[in-house]
N, C-alpha and C positions, 0 to 999 in steps of 0.2 A: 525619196528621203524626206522631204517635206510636207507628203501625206502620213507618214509614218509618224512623224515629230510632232503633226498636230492632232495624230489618232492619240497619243500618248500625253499631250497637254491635259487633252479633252477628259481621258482616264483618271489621270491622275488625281484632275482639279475636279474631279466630281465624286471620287472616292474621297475625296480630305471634309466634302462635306461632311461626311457622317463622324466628324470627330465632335461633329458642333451637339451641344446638348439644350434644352430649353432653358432660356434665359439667361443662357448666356451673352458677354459683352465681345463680342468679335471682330480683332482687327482684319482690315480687307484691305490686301494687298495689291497691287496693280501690277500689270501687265498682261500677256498672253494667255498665262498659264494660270494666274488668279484670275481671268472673266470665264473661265469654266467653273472654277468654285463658289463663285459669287453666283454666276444662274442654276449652278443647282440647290446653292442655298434658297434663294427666291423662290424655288421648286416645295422645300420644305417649311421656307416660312410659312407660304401660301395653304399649305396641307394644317396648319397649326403652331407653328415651330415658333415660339418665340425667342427675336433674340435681336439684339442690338449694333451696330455697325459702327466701327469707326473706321475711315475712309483713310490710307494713305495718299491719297491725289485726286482733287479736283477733280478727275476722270474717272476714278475707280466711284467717287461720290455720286456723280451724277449717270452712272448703271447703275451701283445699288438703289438707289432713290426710283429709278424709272421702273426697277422690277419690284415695287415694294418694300425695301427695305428698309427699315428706321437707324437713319445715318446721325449722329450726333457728333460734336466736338470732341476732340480728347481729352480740354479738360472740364468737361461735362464729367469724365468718369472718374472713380479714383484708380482702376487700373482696368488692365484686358485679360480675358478668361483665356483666351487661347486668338493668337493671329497666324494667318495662312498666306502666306507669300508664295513667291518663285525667286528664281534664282540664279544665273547668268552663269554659274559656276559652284560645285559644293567640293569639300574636297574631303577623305576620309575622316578629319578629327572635326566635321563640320562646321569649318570655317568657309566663308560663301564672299563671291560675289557677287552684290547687286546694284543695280543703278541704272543698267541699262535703256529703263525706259526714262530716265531721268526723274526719277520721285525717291531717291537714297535718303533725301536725308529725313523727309517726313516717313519715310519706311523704319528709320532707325532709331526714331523719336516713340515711334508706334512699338516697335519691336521693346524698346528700353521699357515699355511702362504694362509688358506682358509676363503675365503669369508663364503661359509654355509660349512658343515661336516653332510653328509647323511649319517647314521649307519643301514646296510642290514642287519636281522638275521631270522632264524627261530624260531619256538616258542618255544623252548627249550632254548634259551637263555635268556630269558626275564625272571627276577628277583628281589624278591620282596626285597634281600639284598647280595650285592657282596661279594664273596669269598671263594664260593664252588669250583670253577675253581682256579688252584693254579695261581699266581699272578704271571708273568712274570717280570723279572730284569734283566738288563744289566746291565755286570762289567766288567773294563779293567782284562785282563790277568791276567799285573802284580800286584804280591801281592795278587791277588783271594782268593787266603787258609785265608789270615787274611780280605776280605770283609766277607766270610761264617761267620766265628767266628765271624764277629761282628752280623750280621745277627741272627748267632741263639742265642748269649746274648740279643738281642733287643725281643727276642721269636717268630721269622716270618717260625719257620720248616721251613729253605733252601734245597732244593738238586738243584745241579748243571744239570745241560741237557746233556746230551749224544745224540750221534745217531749213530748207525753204529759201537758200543763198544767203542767210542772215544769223547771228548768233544764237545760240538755244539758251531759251530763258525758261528756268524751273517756274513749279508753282509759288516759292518762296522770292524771286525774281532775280537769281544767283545764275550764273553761270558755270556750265560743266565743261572740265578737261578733261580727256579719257588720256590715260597713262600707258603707252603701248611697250609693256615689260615683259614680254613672252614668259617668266618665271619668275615667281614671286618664293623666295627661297628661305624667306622670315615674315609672314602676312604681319605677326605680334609686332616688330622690332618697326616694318613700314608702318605701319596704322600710327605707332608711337609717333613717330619721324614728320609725318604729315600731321600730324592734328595738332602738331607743335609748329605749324609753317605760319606764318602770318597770312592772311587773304585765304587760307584753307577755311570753309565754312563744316565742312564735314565729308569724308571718302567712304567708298564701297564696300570695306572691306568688312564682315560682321564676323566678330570673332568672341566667341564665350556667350554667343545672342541665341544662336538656331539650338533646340532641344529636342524634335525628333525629326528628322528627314521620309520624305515619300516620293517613291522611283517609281516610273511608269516606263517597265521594259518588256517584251516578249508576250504583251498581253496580259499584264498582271501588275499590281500594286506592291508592291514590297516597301514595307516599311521599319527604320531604324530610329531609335531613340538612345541618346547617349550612353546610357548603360548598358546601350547593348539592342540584339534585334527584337524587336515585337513584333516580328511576322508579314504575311502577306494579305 
């Protein structure tokens, strides 16, 4: 299963390269399934391809940098031609979860200031209703113990992120709760709910953001655009 999922990362985030056009300004998405995208864009820069990066984490900045890529600020630009992420979760009216690696909210900073938002997954991801994968939340430091408590009176099963025996700290220096909600049955009415919480910095949940989706299943690319499918 896990040679399967990463032959299909590898697919997917390497066919999304070819959406990239020259000169354009290109958000770079982090995690598993954008460092395929990103080294084969480095593939194309290096052949001629010119084209711009803006980095959603720290990490995702310093690959593209090391294969080449010219990474600038966000607001270096005045917006993004087209960003390629992944996606923890997509569900048919392409509303996603992300955060997983912990970089949501510079993903959704980045996403906010994009012309389209292309979401790369394998077929594992794709679901018929969000909230098997726990929900990612960013909350300031201070005062944390009373965001939880509001958290678990609201009924969203909080646990806080660790790594390394010690709290997980974003690149922004916030800390994430992941929301363990097996069904998320209104993503619109939650996303509302939380982003009106005090201590919430910003949540997972990307709704009205993603514009065409790309599935890496059975050996093949299939790809969907809101209006509908544009092919394989």
């Amino acid at each position: 299963m896990y040679e399967k999922q990463t032959a299909e990362k590898r697919l997917v985030g390497e066919k999304a390269a070819e959406l990239v056009e020259s000169g354009m300004i290109v958000g770079l998405g982090t995690g598993s399934t954008a460092y395929w995208f990103i080294k084969k864009l480095a593939e194309r820069a290096a052949g001629g391809l010119r084209v711009t990066g803006v980095a959603t984490s720290v990490q995702t900045a310093g690959l593209a940098e090391s294969l080449g890529i010219r990474v600038v600020d966000a607001d270096e630009v005045g917006e993004v031609d087209l960003t390629v992420d992944g996606a923890d979760e997509i569900d048919p009216h392409f509303n996603a979860i992300k955060g997983g690696g912990g970089a949501l909210l510079r993903e959704k900073l980045v996403a906010s200031i994009s012309r389209r938002v292309a979401v790369i997954v394998d077929s594992a991801k794709q679901v018929r209703q969000l909230g098997r994968f726990p929900l990612p939340v960013e909350i300031v430091p201070f005062a944390y113990r009373h965001t939880l408590k509001r958290l678990e009176q609201a009924g969203c099963a909080p646990k806080i992120r660790e790594k390394d025996g010690a709290l997980f700290v974003t690149d922004g220096g916030h800390y994430i709760v992941d929301l363990h909600l097996n069904r998320i049955e209104d993503p619109r009415r939650l996303a509302e709910s939380l982003g009106n919480m005090p201590g919430v910095v910003e949540h997972g949940l990307f709704i009205d953001l993603v514009s065409e989706v790309l599935v890496a299943e059975d050996g093949e690319v299939r790809m969907m655009k809101r209006n509908g499918v544009a092919g394989g």
